[in-house]
LUMLUMGU-406291 format. One record per residue: residue in three letters; y, x, z of N, C-alpha, C in turn. Coordinates in steps of 0.02 Angstrom, whole numbers, padded with zeros to 5 digits. Last residue first. Layout:
<atom "ALA" <Y X Z> <Y X Z> <Y X Z>>
...
//
This chain:
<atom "UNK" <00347 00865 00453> <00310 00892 00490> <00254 00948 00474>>
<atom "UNK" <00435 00799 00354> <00432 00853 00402> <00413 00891 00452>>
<atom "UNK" <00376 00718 00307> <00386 00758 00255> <00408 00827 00299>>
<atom "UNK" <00415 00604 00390> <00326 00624 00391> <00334 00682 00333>>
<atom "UNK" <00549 00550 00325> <00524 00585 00404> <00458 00637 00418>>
<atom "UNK" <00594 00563 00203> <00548 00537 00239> <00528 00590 00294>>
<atom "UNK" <00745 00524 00109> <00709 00538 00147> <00657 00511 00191>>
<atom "UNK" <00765 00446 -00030> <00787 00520 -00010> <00763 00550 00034>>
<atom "UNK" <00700 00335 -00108> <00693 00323 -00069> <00718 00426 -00076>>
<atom "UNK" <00840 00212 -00214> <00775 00273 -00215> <00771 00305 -00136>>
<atom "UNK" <00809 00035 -00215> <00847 00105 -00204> <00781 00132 -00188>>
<atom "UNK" <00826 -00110 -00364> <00788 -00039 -00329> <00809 00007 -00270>>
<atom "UNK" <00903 -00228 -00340> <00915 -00166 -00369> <00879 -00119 -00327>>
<atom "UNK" <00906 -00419 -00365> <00901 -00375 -00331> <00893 -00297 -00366>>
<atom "UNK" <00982 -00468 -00512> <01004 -00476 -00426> <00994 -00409 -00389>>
<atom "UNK" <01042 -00430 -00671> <01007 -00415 -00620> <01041 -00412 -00552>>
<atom "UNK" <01122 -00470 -00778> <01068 -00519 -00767> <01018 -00500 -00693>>
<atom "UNK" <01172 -00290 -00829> <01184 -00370 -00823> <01138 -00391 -00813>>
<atom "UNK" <01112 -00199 -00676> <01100 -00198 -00749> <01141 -00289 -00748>>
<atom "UNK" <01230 -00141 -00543> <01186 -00174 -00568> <01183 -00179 -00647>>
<atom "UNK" <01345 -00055 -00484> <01299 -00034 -00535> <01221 -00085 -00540>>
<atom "UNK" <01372 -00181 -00397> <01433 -00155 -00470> <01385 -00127 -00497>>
<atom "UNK" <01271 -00304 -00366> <01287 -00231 -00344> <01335 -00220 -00409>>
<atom "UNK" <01308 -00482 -00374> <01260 -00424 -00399> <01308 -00361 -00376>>
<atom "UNK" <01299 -00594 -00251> <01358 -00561 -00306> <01318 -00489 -00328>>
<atom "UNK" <01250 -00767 -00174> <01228 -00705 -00212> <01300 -00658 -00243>>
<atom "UNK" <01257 -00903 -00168> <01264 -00839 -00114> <01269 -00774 -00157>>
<atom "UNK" <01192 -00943 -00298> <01268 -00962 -00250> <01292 -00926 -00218>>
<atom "UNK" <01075 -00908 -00294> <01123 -00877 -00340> <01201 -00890 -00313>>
<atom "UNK" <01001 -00992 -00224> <01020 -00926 -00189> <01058 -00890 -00211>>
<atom "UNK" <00988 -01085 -00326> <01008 -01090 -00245> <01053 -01040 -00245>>
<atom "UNK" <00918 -01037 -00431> <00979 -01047 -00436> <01022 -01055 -00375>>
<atom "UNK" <00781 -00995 -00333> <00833 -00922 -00362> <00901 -00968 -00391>>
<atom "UNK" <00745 -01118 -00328> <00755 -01093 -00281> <00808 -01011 -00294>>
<atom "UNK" <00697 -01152 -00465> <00765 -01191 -00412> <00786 -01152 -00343>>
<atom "UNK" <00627 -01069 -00477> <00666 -01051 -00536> <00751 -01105 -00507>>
<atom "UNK" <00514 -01119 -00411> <00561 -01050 -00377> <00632 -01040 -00416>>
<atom "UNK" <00488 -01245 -00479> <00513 -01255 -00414> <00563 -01174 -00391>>
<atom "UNK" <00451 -01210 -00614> <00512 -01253 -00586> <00540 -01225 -00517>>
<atom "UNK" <00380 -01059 -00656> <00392 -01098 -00592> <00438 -01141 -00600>>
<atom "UNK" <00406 -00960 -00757> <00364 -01029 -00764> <00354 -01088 -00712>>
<atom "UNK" <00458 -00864 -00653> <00517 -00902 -00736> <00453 -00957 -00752>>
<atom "UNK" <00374 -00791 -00593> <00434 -00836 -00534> <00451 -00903 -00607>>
<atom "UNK" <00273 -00753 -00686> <00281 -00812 -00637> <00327 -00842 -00615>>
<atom "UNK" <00389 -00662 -00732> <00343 -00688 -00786> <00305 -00744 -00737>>
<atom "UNK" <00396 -00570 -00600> <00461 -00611 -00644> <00417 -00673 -00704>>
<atom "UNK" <00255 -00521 -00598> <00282 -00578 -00550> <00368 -00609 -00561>>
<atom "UNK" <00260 -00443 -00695> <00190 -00495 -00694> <00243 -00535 -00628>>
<atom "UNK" <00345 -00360 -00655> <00353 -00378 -00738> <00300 -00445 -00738>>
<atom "UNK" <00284 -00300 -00537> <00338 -00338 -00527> <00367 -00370 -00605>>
<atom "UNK" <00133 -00302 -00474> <00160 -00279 -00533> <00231 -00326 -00529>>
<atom "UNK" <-00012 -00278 -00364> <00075 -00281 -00366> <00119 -00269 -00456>>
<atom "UNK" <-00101 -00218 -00333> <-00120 -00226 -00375> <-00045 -00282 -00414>>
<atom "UNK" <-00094 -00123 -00234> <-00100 -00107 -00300> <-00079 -00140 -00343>>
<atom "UNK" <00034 -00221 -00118> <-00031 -00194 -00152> <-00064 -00147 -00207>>
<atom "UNK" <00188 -00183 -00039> <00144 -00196 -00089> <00078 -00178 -00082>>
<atom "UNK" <00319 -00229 00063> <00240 -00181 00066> <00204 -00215 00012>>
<atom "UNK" <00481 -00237 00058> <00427 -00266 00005> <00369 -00194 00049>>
<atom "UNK" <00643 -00278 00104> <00579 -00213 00111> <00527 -00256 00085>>
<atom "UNK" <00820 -00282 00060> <00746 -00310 00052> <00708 -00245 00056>>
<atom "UNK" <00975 -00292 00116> <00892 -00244 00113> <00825 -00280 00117>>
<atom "UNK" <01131 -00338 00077> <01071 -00365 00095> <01021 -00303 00058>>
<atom "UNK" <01311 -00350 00127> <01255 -00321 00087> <01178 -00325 00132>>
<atom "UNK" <01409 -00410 00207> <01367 -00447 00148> <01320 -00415 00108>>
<atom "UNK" <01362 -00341 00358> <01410 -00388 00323> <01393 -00407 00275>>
<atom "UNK" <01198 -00303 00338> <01270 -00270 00381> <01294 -00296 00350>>
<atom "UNK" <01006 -00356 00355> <01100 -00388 00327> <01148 -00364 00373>>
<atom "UNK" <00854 -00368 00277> <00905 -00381 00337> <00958 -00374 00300>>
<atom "UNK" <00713 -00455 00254> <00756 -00434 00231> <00791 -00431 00292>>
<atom "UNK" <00545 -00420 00206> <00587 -00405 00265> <00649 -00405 00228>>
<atom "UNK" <00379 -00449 00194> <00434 -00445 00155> <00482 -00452 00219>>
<atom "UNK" <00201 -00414 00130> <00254 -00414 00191> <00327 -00409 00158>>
<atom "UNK" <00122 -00402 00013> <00080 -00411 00104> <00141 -00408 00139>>
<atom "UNK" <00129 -00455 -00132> <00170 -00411 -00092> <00133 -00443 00008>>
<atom "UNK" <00053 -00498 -00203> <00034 -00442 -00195> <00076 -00420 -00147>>
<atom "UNK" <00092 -00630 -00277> <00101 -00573 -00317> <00084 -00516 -00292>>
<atom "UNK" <00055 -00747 -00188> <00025 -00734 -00243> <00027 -00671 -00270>>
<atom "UNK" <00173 -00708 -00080> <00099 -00695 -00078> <00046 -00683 -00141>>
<atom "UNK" <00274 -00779 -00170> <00289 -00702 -00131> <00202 -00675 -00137>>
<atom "UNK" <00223 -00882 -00194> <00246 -00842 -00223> <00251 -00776 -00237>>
<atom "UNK" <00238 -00953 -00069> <00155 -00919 -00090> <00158 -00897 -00162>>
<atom "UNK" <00352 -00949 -00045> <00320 -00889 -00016> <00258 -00902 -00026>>
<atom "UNK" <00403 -01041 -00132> <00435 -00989 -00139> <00366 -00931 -00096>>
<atom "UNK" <00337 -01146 -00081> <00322 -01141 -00145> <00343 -01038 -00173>>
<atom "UNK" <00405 -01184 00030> <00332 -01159 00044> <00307 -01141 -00048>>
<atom "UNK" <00564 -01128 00052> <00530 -01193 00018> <00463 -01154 00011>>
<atom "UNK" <00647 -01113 00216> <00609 -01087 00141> <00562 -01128 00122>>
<atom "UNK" <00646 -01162 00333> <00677 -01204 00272> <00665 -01161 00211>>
<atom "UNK" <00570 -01127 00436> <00578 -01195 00434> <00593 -01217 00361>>
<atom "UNK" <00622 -00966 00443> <00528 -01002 00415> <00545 -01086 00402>>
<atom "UNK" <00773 -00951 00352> <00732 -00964 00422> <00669 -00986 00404>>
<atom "UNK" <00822 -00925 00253> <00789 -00896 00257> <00748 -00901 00345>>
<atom "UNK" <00937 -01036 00263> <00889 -01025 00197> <00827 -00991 00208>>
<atom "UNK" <01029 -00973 00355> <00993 -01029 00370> <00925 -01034 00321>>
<atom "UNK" <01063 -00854 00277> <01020 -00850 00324> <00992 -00904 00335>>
<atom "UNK" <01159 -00944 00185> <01107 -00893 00152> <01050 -00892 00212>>
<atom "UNK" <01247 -00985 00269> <01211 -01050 00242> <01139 -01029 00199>>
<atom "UNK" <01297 -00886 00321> <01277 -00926 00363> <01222 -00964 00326>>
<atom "UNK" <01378 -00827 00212> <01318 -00793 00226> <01277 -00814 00271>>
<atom "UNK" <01473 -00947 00194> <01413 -00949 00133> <01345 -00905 00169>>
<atom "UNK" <01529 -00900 00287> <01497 -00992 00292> <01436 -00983 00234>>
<atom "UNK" <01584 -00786 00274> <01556 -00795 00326> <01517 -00870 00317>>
<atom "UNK" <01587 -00717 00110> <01611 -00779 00137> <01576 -00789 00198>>
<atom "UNK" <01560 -00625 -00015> <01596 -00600 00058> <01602 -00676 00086>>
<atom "UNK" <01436 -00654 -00069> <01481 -00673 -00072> <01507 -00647 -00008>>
<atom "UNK" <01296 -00503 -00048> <01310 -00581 -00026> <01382 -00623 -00049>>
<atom "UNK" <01212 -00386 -00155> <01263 -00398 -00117> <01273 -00507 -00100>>
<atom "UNK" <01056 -00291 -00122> <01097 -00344 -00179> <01138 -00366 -00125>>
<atom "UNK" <00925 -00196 -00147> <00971 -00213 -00111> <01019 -00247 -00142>>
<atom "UNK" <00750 -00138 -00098> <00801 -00171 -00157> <00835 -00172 -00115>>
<atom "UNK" <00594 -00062 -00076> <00660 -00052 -00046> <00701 -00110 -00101>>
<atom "UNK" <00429 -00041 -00047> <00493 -00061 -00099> <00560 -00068 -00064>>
<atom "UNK" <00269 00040 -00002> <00350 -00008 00024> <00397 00022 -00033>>
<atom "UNK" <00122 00033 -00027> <00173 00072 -00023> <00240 00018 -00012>>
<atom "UNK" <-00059 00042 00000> <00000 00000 00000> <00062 00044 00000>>
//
């Protein structure tokens, strides 16, 4: 298994980044969305949040392919409602590609590299 890192920015708006988190409480994520998540391999997902910028952590599988799980999310009604949602909240990184939310980061240091 290995861990993914992304990161994508929030609307600077305290009500909007309220209404983002609420979203992400277990109660109100739409159960469609996280057997989503599950379907594609990813065994664990973590996001956190310093003012409007947002860290997604992803633990993957092998067998994980993220070109195979865009190619699901887009045949999905239901997630394909759920990403316009969240698009509300949302403001892509400046060096983002056009059309792209979340954005890779490269990983610089590892602790266990020093020993």
């Amino acid at each position: 298994m290995t861990w993914q890192c992304l990161a994508l920015d929030l609307r600077d708006d305290p009500a909007a980044i309220a209404e983002y988190e609420r979203w992400h409480r277990a109660e109100f994520i739409w159960p469609e969305v996280v057997r989503s998540i599950r379907d594609a391999g990813i065994r664990d997902m973590r996001i956190f949040r310093t003012g409007n910028r947002l860290m997604m952590l992803m633990r993957v599988g092998a067998e994980f392919d993220a070109g195979t799980k865009a190619a699901a999310d887009a045949a999905s009604e239901r997630v394909q409602a759920w990403e316009a949602l969240m698009s509300t909240f949302q403001q892509p990184l400046p060096w983002a590609e056009p059309g792209q939310k979340w954005v890779p980061m490269r990983q610089i240091f590892d602790l266990a590299d020093c020993d």
